[in-house]
PDB file of N, CA, C, O and CB in Angstrom:
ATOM      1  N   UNK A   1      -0.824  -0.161  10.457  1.00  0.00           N
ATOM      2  CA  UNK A   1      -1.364  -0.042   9.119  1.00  0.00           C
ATOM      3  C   UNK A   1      -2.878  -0.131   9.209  1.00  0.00           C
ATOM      4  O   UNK A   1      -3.400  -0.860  10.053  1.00  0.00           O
ATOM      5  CB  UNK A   1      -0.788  -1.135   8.178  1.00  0.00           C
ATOM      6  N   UNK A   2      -3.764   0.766   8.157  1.00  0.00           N
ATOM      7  CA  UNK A   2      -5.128   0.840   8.481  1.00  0.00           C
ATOM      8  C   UNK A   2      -5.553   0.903   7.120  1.00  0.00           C
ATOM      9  O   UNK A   2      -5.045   1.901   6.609  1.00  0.00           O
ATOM     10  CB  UNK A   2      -5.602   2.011   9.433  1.00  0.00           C
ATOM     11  N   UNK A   3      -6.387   0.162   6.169  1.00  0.00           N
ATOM     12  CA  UNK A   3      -6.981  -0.409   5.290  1.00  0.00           C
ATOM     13  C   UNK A   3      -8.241   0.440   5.295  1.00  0.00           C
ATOM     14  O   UNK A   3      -9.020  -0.227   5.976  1.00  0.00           O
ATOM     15  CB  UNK A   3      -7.071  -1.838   5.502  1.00  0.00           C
ATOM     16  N   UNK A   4      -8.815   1.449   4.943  1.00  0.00           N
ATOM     17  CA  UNK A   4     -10.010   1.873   4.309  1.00  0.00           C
ATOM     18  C   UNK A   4     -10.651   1.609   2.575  1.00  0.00           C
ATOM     19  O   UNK A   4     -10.195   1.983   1.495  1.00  0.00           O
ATOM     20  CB  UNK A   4      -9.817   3.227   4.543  1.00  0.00           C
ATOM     21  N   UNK A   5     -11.312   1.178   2.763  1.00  0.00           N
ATOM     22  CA  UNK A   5     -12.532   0.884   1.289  1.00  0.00           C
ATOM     23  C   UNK A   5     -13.718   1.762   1.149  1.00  0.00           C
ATOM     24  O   UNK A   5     -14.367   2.301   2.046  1.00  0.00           O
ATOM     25  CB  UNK A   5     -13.360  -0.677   1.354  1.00  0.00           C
ATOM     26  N   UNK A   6     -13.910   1.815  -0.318  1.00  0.00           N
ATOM     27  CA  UNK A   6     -14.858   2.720  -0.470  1.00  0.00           C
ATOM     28  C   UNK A   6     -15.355   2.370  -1.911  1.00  0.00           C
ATOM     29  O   UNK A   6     -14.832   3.143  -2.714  1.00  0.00           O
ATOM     30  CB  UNK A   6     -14.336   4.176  -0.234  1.00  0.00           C
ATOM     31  N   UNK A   7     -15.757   1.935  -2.200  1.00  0.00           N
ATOM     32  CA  UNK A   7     -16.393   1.293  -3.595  1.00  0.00           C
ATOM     33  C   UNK A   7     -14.898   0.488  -4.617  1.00  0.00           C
ATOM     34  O   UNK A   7     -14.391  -0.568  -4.239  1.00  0.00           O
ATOM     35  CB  UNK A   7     -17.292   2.957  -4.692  1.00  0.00           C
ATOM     36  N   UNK A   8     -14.743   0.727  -5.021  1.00  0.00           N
ATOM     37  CA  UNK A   8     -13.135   0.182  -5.580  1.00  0.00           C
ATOM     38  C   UNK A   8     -11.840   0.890  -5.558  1.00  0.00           C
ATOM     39  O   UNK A   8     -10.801   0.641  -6.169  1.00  0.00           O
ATOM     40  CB  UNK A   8     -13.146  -0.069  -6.983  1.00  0.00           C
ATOM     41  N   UNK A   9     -12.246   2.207  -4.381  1.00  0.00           N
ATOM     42  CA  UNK A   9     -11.092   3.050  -4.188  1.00  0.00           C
ATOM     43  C   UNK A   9     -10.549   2.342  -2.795  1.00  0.00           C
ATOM     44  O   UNK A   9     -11.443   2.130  -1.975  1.00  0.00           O
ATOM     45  CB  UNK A   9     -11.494   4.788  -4.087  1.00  0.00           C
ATOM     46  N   UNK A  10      -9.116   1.916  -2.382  1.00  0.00           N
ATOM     47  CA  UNK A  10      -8.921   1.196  -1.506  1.00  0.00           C
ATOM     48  C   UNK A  10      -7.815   2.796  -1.018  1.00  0.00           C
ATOM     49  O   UNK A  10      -7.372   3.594  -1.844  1.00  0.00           O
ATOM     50  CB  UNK A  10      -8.386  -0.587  -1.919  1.00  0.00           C
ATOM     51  N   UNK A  11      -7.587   2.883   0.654  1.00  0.00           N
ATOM     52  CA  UNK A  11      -6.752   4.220   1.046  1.00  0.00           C
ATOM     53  C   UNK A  11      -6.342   3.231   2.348  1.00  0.00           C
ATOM     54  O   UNK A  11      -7.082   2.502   3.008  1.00  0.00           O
ATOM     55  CB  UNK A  11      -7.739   6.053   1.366  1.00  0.00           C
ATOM     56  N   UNK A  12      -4.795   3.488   2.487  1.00  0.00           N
ATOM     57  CA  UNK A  12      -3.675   2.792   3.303  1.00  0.00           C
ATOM     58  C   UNK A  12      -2.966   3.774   4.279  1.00  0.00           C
ATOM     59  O   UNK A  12      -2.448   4.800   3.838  1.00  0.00           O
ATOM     60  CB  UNK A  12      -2.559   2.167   2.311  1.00  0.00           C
ATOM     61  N   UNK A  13      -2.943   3.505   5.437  1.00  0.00           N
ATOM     62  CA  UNK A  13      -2.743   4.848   6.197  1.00  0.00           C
ATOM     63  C   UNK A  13      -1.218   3.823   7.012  1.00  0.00           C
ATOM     64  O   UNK A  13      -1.487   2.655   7.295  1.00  0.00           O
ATOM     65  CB  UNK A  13      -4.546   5.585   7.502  1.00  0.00           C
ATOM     66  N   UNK A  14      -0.454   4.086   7.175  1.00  0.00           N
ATOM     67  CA  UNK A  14       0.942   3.414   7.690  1.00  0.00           C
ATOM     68  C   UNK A  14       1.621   4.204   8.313  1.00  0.00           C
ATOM     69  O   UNK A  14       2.031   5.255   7.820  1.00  0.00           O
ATOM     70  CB  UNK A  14       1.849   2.909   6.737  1.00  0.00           C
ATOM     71  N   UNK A  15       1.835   3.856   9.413  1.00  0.00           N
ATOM     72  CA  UNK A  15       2.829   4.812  10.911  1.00  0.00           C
ATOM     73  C   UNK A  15       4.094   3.616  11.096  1.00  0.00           C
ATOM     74  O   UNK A  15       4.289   2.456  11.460  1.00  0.00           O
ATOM     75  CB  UNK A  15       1.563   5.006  13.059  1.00  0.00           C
ATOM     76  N   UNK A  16       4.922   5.095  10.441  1.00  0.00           N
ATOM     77  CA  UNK A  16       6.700   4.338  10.492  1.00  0.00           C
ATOM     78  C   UNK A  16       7.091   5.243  11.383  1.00  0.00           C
ATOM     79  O   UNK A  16       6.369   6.086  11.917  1.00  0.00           O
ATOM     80  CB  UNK A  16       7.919   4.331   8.930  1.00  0.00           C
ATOM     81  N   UNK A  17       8.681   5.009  11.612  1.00  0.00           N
ATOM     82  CA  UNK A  17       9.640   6.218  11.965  1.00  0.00           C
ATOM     83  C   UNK A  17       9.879   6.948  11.275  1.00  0.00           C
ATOM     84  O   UNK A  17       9.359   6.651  10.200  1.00  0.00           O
ATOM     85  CB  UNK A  17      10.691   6.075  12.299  1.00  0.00           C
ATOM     86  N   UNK A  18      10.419   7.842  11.222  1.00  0.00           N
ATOM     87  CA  UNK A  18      10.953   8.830  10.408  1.00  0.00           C
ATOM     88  C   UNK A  18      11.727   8.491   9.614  1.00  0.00           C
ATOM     89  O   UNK A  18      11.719   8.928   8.464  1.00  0.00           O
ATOM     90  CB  UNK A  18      11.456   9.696  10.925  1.00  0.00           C
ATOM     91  N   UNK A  19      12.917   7.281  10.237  1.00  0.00           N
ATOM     92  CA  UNK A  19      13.869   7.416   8.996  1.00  0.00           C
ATOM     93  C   UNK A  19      12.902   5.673   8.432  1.00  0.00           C
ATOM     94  O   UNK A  19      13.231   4.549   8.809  1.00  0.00           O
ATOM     95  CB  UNK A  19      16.238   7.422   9.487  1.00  0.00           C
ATOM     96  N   UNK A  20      12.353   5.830   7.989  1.00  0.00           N
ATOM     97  CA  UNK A  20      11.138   4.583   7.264  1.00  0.00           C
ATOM     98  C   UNK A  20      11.544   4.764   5.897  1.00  0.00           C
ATOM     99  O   UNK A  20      11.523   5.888   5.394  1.00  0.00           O
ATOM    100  CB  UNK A  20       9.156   4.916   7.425  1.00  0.00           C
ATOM    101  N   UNK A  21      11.998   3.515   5.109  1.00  0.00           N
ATOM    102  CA  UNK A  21      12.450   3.533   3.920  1.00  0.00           C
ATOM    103  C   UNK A  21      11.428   3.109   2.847  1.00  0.00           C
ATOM    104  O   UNK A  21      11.540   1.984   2.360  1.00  0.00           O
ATOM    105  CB  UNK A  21      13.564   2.780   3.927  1.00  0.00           C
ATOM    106  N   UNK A  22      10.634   3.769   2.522  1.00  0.00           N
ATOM    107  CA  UNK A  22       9.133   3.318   1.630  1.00  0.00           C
ATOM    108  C   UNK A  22       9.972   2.286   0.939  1.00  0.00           C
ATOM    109  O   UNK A  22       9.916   1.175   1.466  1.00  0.00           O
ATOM    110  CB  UNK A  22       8.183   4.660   0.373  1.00  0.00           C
ATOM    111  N   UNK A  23      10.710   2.393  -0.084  1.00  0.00           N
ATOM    112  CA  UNK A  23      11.298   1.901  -1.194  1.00  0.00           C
ATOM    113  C   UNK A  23      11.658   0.237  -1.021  1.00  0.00           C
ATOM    114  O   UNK A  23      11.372  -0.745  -1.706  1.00  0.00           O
ATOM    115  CB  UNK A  23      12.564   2.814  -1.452  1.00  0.00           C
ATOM    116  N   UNK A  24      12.675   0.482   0.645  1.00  0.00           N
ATOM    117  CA  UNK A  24      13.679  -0.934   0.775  1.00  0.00           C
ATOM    118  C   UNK A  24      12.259  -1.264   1.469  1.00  0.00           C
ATOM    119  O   UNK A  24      12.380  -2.482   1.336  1.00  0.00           O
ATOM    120  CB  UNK A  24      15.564  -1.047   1.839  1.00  0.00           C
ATOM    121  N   UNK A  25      11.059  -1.132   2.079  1.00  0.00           N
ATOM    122  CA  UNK A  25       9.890  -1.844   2.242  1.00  0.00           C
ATOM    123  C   UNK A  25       9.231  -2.896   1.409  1.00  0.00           C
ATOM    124  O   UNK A  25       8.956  -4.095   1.406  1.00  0.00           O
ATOM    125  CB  UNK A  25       9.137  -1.050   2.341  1.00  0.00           C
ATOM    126  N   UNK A  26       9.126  -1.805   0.709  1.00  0.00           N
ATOM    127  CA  UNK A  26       8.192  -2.413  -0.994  1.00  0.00           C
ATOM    128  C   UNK A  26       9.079  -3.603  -1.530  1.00  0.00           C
ATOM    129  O   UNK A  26       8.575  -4.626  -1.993  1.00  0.00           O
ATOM    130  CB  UNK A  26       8.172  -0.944  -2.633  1.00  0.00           C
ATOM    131  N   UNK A  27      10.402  -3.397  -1.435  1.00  0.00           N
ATOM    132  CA  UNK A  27      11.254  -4.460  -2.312  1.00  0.00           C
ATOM    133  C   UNK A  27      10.929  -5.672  -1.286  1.00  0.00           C
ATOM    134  O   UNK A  27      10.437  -6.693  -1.765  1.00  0.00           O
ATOM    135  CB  UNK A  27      13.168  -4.065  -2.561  1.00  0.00           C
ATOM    136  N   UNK A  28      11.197  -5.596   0.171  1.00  0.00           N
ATOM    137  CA  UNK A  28      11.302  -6.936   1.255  1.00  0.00           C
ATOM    138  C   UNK A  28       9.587  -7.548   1.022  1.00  0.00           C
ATOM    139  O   UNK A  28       9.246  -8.718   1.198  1.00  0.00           O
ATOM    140  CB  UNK A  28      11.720  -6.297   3.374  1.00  0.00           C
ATOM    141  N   UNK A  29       8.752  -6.501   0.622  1.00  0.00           N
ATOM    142  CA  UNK A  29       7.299  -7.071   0.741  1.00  0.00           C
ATOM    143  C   UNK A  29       7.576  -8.322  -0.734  1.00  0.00           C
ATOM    144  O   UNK A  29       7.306  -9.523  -0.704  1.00  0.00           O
ATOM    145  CB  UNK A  29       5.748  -5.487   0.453  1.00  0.00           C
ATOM    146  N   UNK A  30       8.044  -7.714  -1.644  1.00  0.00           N
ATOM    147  CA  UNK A  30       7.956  -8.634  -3.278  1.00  0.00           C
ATOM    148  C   UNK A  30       8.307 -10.198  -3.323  1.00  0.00           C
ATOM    149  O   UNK A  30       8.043 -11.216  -3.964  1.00  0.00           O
ATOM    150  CB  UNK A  30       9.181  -7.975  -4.450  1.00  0.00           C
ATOM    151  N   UNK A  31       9.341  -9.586  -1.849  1.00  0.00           N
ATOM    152  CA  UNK A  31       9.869 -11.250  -1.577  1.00  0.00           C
ATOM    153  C   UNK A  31       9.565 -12.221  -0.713  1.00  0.00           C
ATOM    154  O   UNK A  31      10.200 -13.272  -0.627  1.00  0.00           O
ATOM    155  CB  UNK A  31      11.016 -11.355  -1.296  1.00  0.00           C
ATOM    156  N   UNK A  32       8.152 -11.789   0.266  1.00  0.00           N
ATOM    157  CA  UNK A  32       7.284 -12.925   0.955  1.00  0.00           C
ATOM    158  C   UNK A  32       7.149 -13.561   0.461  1.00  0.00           C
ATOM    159  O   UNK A  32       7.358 -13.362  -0.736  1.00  0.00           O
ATOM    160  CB  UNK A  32       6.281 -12.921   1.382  1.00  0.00           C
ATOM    161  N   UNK A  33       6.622 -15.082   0.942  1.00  0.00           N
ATOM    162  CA  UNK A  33       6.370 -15.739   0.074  1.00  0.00           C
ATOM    163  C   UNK A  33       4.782 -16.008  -0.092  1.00  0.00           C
ATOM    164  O   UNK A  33       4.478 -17.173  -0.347  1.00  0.00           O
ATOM    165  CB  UNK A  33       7.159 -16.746   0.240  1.00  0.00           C
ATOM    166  N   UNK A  34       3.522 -14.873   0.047  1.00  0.00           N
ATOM    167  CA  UNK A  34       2.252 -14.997  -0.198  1.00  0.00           C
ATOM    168  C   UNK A  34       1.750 -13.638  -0.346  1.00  0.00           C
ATOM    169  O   UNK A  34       0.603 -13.258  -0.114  1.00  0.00           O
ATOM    170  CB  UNK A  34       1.597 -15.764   0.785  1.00  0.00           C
ATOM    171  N   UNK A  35       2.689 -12.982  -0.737  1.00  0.00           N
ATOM    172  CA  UNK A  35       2.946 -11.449  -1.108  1.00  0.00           C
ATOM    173  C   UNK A  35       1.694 -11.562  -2.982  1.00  0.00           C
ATOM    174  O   UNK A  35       0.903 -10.894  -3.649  1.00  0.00           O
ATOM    175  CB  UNK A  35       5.468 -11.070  -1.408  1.00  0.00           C
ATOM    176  N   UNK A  36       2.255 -12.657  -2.943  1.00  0.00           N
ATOM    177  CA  UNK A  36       2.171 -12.495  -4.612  1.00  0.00           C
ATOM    178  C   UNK A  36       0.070 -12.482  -4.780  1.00  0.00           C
ATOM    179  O   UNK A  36      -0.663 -11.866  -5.553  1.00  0.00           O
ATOM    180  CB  UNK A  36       3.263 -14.444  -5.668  1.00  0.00           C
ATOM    181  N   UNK A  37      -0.222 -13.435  -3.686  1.00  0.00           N
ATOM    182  CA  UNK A  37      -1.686 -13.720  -3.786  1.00  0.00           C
ATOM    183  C   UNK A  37      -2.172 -12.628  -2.736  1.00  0.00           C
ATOM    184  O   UNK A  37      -3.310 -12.556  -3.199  1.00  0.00           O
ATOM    185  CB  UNK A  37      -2.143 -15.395  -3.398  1.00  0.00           C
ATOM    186  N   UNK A  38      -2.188 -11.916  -1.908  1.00  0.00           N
ATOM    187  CA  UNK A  38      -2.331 -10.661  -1.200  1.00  0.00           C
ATOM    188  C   UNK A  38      -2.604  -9.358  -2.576  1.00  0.00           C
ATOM    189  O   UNK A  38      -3.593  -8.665  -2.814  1.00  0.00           O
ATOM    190  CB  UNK A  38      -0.721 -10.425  -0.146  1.00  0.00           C
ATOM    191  N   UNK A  39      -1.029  -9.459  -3.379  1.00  0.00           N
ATOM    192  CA  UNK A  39      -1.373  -8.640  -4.743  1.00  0.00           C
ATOM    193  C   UNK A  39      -3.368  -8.653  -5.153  1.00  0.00           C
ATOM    194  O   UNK A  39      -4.402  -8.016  -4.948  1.00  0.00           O
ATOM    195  CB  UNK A  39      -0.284  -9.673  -6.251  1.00  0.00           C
ATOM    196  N   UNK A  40      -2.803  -9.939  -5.875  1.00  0.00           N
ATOM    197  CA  UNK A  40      -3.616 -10.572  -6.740  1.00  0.00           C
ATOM    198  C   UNK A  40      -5.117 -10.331  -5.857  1.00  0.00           C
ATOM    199  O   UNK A  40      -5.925  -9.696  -6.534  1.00  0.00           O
ATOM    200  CB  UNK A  40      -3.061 -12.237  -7.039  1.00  0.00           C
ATOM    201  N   UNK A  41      -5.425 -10.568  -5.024  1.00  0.00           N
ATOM    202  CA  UNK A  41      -6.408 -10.231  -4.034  1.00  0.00           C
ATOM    203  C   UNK A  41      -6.728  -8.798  -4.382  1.00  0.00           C
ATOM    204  O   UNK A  41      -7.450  -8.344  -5.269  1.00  0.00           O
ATOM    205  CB  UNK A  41      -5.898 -10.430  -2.527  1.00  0.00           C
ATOM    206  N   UNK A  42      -5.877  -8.099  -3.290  1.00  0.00           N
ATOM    207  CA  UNK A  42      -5.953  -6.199  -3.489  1.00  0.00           C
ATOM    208  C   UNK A  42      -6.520  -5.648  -5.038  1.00  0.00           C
ATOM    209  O   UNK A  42      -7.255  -4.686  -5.262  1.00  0.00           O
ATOM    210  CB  UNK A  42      -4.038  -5.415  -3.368  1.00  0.00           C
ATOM    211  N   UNK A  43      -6.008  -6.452  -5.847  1.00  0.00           N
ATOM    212  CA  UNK A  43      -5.755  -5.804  -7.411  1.00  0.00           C
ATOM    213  C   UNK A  43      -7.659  -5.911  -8.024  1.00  0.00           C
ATOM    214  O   UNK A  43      -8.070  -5.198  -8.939  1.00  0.00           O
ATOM    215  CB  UNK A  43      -4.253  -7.206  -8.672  1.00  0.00           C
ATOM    216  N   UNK A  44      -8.534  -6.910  -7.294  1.00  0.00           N
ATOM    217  CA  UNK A  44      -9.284  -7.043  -7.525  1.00  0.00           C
ATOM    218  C   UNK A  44     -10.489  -5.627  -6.945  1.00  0.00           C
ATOM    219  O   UNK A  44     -11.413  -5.240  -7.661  1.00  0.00           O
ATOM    220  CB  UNK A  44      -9.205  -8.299  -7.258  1.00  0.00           C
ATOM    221  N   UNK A  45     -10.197  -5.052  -5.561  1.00  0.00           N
ATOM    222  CA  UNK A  45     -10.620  -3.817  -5.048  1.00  0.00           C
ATOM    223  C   UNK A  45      -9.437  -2.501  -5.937  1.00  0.00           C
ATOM    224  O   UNK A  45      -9.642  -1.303  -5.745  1.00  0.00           O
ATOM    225  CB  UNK A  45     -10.467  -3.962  -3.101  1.00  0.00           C
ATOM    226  N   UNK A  46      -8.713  -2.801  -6.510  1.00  0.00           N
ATOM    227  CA  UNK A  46      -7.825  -1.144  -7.398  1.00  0.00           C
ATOM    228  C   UNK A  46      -7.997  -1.335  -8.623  1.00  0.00           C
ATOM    229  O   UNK A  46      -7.116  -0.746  -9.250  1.00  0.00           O
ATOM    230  CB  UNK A  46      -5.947  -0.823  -7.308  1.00  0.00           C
ATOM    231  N   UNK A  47      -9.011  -2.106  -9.563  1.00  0.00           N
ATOM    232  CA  UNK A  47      -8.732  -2.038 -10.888  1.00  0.00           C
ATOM    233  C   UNK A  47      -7.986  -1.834 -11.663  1.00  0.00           C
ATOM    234  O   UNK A  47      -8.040  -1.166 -12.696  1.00  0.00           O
ATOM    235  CB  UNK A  47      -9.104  -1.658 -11.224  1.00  0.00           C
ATOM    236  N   UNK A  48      -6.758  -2.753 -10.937  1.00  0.00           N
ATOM    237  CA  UNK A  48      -5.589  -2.702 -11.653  1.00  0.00           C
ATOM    238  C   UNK A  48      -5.342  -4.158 -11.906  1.00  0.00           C
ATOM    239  O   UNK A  48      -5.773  -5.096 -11.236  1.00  0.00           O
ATOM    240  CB  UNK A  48      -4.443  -1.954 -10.923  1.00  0.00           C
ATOM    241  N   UNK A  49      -4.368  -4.221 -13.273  1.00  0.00           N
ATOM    242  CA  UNK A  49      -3.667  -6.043 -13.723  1.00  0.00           C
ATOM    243  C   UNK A  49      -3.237  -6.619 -12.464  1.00  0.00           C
ATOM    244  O   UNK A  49      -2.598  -6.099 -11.550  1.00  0.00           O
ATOM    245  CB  UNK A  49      -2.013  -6.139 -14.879  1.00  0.00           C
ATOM    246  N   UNK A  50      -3.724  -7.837 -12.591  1.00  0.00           N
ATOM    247  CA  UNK A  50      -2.953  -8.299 -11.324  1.00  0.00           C
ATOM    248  C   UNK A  50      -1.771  -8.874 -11.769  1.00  0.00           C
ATOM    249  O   UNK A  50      -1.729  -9.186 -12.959  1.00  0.00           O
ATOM    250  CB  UNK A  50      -3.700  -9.323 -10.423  1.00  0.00           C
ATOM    251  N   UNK A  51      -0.769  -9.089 -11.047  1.00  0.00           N
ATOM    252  CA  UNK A  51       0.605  -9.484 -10.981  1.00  0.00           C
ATOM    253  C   UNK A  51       1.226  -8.047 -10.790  1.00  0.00           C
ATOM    254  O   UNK A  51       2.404  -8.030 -11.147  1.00  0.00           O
ATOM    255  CB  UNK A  51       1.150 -10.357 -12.339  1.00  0.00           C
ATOM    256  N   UNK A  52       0.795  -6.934 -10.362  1.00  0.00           N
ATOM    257  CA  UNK A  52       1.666  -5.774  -9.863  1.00  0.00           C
ATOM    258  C   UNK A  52       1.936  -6.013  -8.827  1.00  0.00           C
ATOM    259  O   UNK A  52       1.283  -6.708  -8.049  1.00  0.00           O
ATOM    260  CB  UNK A  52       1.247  -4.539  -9.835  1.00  0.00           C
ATOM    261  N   UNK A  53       2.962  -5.471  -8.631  1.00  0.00           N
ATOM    262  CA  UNK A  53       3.345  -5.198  -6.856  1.00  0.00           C
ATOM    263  C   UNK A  53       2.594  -4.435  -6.241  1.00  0.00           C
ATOM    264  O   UNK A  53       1.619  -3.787  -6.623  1.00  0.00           O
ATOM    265  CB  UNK A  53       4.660  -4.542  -6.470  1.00  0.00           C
ATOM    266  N   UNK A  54       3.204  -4.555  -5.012  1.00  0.00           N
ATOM    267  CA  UNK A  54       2.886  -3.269  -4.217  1.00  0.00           C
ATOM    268  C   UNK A  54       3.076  -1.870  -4.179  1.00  0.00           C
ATOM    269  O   UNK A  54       2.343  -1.029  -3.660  1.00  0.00           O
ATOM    270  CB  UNK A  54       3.222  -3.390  -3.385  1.00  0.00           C
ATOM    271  N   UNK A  55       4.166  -1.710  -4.799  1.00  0.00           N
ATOM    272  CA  UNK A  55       5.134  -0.342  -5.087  1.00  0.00           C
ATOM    273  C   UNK A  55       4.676   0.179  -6.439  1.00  0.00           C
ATOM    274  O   UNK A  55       4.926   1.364  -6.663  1.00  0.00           O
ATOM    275  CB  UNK A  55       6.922  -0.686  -5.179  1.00  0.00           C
ATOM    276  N   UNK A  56       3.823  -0.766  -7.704  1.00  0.00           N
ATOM    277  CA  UNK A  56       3.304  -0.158  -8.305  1.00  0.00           C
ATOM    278  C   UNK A  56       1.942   0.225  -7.997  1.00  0.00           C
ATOM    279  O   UNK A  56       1.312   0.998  -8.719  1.00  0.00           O
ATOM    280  CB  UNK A  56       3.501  -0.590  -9.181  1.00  0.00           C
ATOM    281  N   UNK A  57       1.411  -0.358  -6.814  1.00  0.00           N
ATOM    282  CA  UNK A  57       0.044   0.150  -6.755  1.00  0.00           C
ATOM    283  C   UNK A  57      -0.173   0.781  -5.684  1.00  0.00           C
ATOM    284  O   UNK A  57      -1.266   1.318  -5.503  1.00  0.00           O
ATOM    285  CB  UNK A  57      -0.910  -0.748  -6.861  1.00  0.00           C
ATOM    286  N   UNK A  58       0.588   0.829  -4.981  1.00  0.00           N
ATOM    287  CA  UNK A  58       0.107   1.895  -3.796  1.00  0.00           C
ATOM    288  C   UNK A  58       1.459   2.886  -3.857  1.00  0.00           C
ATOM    289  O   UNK A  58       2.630   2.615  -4.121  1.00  0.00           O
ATOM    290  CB  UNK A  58      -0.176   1.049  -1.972  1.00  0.00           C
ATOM    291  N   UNK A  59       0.806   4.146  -3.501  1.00  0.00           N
ATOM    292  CA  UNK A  59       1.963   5.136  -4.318  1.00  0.00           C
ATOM    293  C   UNK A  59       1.809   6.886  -2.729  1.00  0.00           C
ATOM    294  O   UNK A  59       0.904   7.654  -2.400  1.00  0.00           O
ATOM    295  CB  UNK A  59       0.955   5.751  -6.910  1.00  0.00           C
ATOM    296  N   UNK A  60       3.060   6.704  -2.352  1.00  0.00           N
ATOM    297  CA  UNK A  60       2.727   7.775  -1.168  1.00  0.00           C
ATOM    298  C   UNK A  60       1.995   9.304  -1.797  1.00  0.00           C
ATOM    299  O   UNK A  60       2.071   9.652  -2.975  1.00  0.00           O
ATOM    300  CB  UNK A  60       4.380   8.183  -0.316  1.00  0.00           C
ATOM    301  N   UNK A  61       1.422   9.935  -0.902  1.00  0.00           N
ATOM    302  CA  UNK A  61       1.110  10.890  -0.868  1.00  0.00           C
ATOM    303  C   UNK A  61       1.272  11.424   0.330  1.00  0.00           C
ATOM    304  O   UNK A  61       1.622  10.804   1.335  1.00  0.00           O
ATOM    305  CB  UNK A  61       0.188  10.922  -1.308  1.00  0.00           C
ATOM    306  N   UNK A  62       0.922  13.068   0.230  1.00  0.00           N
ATOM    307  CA  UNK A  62       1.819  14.235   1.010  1.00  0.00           C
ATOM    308  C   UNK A  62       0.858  14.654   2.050  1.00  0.00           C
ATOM    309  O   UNK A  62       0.179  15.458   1.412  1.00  0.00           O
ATOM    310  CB  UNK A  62       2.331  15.653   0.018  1.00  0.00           C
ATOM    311  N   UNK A  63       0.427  14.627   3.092  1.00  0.00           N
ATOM    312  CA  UNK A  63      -0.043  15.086   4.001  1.00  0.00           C
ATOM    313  C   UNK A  63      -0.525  16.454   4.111  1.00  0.00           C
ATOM    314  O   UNK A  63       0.002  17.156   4.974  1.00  0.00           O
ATOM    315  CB  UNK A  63       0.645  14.833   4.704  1.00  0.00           C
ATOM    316  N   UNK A  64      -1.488  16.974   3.342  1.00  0.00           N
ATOM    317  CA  UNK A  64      -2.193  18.357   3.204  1.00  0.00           C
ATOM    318  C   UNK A  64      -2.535  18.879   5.161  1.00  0.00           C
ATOM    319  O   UNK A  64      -2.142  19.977   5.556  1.00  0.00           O
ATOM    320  CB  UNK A  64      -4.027  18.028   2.007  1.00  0.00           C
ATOM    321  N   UNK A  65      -3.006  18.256   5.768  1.00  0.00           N
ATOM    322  CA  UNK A  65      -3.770  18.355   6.486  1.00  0.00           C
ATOM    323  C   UNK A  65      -3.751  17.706   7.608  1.00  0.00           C
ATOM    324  O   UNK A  65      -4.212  16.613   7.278  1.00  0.00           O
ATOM    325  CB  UNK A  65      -4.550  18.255   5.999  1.00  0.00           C
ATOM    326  N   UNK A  66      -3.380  17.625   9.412  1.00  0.00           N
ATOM    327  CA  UNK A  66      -3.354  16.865  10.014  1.00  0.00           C
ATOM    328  C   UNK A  66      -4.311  17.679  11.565  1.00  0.00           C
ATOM    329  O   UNK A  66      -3.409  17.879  12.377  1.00  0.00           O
ATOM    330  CB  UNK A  66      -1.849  16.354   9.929  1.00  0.00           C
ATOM    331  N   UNK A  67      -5.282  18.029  12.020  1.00  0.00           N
ATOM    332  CA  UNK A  67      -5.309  17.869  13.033  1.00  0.00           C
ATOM    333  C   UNK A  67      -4.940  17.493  14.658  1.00  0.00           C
ATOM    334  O   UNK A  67      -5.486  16.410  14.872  1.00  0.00           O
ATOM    335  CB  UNK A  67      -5.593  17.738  12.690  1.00  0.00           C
ATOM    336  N   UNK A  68      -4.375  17.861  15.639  1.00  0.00           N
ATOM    337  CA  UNK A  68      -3.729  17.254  16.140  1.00  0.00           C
ATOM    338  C   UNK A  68      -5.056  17.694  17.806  1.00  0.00           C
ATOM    339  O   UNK A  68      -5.509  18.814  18.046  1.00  0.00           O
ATOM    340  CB  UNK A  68      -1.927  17.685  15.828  1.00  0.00           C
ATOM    341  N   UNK A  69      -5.297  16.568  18.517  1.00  0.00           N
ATOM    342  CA  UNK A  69      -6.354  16.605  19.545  1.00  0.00           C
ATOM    343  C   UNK A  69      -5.269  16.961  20.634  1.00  0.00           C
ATOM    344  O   UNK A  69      -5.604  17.129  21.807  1.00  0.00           O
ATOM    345  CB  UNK A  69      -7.350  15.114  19.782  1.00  0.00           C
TER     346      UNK A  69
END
């Protein structure tokens, strides 16, 4: 997992397997138990309410573009 910042736009780059279940992720993250202040943290760089999850605030997108060296 790789964390980029850029003024209050925060971008999350994450290397799973293939069969990687975004969904049953997001639910096991809700139930750490310091999940909740990690939120509350993040929410302060996404200008978003805090007490969201994770699954409401970080949201996949589609890979336009990959280079390969």
């Amino acid at each position: 997992m790789e964390l980029y910042i850029l003024g209050t736009r925060l971008f999350m780059i994450v290397e799973t397997p293939l069969d990687f279940d975004w969904d049953t992720a997001m639910a096991r993250l809700a139930t750490l138990p310091r999940q909740a202040e990690w939120e509350d943290y993040m929410a302060e760089f996404q200008l978003v309410k805090q007490g969201l999850s994770s699954a409401e605030k970080w949201q996949l997108m589609e890979r336009m573009f990959y280079l390969y060296e």
